[in-house]
N, C-alpha and C positions, 0 to 999 in steps of 0.2 A: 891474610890471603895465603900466604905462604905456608901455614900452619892446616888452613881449610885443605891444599892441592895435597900439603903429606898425612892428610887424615883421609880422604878416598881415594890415594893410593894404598895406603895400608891396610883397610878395608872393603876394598873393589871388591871384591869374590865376596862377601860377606854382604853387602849393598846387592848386588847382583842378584845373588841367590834370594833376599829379601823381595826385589821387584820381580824376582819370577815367579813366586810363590803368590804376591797380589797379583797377579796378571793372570794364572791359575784358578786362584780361587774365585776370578772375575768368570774365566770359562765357564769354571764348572756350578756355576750361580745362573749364567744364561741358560745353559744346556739344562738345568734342572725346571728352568723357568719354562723351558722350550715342553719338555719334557712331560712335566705337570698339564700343558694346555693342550698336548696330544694323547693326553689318556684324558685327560676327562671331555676330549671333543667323541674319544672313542665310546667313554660311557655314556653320554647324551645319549649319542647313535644307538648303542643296544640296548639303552632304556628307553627311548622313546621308539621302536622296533617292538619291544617287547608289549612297554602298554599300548601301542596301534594295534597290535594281535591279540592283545585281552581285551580293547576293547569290542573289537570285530566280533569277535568271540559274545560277548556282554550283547551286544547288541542283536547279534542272531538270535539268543535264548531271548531278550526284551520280546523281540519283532515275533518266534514262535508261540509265545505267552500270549502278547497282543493280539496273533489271529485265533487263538483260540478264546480269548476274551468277547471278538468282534464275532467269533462263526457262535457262540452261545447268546449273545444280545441279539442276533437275526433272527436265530432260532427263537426266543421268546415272542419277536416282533410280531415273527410271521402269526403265533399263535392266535395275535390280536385281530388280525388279518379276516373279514367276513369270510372267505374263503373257507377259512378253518372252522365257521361255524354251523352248528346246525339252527333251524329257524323253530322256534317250538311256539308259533302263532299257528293255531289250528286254524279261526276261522277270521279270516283278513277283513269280513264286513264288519267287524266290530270293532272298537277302540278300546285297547289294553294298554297298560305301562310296561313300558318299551324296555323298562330295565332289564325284566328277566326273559324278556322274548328269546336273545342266542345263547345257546347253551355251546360249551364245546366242542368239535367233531374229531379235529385230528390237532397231535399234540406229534412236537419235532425231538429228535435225538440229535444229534450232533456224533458225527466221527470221524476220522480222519484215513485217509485209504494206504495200506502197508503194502498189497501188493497190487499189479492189475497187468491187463493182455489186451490188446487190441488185434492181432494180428492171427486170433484160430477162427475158429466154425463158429465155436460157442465160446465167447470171453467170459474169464471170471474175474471177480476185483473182491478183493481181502477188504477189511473193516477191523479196527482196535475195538470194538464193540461186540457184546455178546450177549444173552441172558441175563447175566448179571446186571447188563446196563438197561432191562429192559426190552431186548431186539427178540424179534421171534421170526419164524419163516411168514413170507405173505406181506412183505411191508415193502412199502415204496423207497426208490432212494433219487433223494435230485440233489443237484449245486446250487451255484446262486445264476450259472447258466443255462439250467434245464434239466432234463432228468437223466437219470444214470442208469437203474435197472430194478433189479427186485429179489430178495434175499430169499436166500433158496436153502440156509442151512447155517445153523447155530452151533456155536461151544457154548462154555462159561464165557468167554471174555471175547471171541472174534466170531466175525460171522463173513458170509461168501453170501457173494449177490451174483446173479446172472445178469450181468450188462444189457442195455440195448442192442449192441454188436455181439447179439445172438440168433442162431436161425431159431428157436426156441421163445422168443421174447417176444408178445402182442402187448399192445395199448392202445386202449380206445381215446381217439384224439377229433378233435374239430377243428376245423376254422372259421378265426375268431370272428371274422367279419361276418359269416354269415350262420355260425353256429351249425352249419352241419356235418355229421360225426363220420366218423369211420374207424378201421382197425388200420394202423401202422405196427411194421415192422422193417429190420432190418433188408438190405437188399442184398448184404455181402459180400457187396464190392468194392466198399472203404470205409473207412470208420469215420466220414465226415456225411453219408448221405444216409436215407431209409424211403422207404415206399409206402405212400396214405393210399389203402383204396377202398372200395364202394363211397365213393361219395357221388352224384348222380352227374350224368355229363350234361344236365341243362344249369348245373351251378355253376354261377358266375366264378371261375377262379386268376388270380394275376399271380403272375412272376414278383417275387416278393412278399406275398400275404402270410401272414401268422397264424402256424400250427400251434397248439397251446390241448392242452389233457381235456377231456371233457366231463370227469366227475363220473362216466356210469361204469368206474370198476372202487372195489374196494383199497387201490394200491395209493393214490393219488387223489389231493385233492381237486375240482376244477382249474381251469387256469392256467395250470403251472407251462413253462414255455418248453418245447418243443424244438421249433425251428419254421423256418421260412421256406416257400415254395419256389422249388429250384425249374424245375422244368414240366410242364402240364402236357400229356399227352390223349387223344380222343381217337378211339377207332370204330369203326362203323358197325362191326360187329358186336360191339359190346355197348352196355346202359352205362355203365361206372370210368370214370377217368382212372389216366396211369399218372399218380403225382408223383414226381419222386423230390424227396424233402433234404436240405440243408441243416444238418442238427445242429443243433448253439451248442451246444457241449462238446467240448473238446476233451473226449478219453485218451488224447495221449497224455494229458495234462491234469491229469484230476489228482485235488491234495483235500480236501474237508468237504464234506455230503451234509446231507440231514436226511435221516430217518423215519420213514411217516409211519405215526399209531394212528390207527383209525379206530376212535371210542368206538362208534356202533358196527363194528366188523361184526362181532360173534352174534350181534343180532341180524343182522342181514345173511349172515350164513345158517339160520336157524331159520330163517322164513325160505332159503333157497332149500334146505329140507322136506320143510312143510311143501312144497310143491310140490317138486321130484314124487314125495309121497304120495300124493292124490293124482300125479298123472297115471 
C-alpha cells in the first residue's frame, strides 16, 4: 500500500496528463460523431432538394411528351369520326357494301400555339406549324373545346390564324336542336361572347341550346362545338333574332389546336369557278 501511495505520488503529473489525453480524445470522438451526422443530415437535405427539382423537371418534359402523345391520338381519332367523312353512296335505294361507302373528307394537324392576343380589333395566334407540316391558308383551327379561327398566312415552319376574336372572322353555325343555320361572328366586346344572326324569329330558341358549325363552309367540319345561347333577343321590326353566344373556348388559355385539311376543298372551289363563270 505504501509503495502503491509513493508510486502516484511520483507520477501524479504523468497519470494526469495521461487521463486528460483519454478524456480528449473521448471529446474529440463525440464532436466528430456529432459532426459526421450534421453533414450528412446537411447532404441528405441538398440531395434530396436537388433530385425534387430534377424530378419536377422530368416530370414536366414526361407530362409535355404526354400531351403531345394525347393531342396526336385525338387527332387520329377524330379522323375516324363520320363527321370527317364523306358518304360516296350515290343512290341510297339500293343495297351496296358498306365497306367502301365513306371515303375520307377532312384530315387533322396538330399544333401547338407560340403566340396569341385576345385584347385588339382583329387577334392573331402564332402556330409551330407551317408548309412544311402541311398547313396552307383557308384551313380551320379548333381545340378539344371548340374552334379557334382560320389561317390567314404561312412560312416554312409557322403559320398565323385570324382568331374568332376578330371583326373580320364569319362562320356558318346552327343549332343543334333544330339544325337551323346562320352566320356568327365576333361582337367585340370580350373574348368570352359572339353574335349568331338570321336565324328566323319563329325558331324555337332557349337560354342554354348548343351552337355547333354547320358544315356549309370549306373551313370546318359539321358538328364541331361553338358554344351555347347566352341571351335571345326579338324585335318587332325585324324577321331574324339578336342571339348573342357563350364561346366554349377559352382564348385566354389556348396551348394545342388541330388543323383542319379539307380533301375536296380544291374541288369545291373549282365548281365555285365554274359558277361565277356562267353567271
Amino acid at each position: 500500500m505504501y509503495n502503491l501511495f509513493r508510486f502516484f505520488l511520483r507520477y501524479h503529473l504523468f497519470i494526469l496528463f495521461i487521463s486528460l489525453e483519454v478524456f480528449c480524445f473521448y471529446l474529440t470522438y463525440r464532436s466528430q460523431k456529432y459532426n459526421q451526422a450534421a453533414y450528412s443530415n446537411f447532404a441528405s437535405g441538398v440531395s434530396g432538394r436537388m433530385y425534387e427539382s430534377y424530378t419536377g423537371i422530368t416530370d414536366y418534359l414526361y407530362l409535355r411528351k404526354m400531351s403531345d402523345s394525347l393531342v396526336n391520338e385525338n387527332a387520329a381519332l377524330r379522323q375516324k369520326l363520320i363527321e370527317s367523312k364523306f358518304d360516296n353512296l350515290v343512290d341510297s335505294a339500293r343495297t351496296i357494301d358498306t365497306t367502301g361507302r365513306y371515303v375520307q373528307h377532312f384530315t387533322y394537324i396538330t399544333a401547338r400555339v407560340i403566340r396569341n392576343s385576345v385584347n385588339q380589333a382583329s387577334n392573331l395566334i402564332y402556330l409551330n406549324r407551317g408548309k412544311l407540316q402541311g398547313l396552307t391558308r383557308q384551313m380551320g383551327v379548333f381545340n378539344s373545346n371548340g374552334i379557334v379561327g382560320q389561317v390567314i398566312g404561312v412560312t416554312d415552319n409557322y403559320a398565323a390564324v385570324m382568331s374568332v376574336l376578330s371583326k373580320d372572322f364569319k362562320v356558318s353555325a346552327k343549332l343543334k336542336k333544330s339544325e337551323y343555320f346562320g352566320n356568327m361572328h365576333w361582337d367585340g366586346i370580350n373574348s368570352t361572347t359572339a353574335t349568331l344572326e338570321e336565324i328566323p324569329k319563329h325558331v324555337p330558341v332557349k337560354i342554354g341550346d348548343t351552337i355547333v358549325t354547320s358544315g356549309f363552309s370549306e373551313l370546318f367540319p359539321r358538328n364541331i362545338m361553338i358554344g351555347t345561347v347566352k341571351k335571345v333577343m326579338m324585335k318587332p321590326d325585324k324577321n331574324f333574332l339578336d342571339i348573342t353566344v357563350n364561346l366554349s373556348t377559352d382564348f385566354g388559355n389556348l396551348s394545342y389546336v388541330y388543323v383542319v385539311k379539307n380533301m375536296r376543298r380544291n374541288e369545291l372551289q373549282l365548281l365555285d369557278s365554274l359558277v361565277k363563270r356562267n353567271d
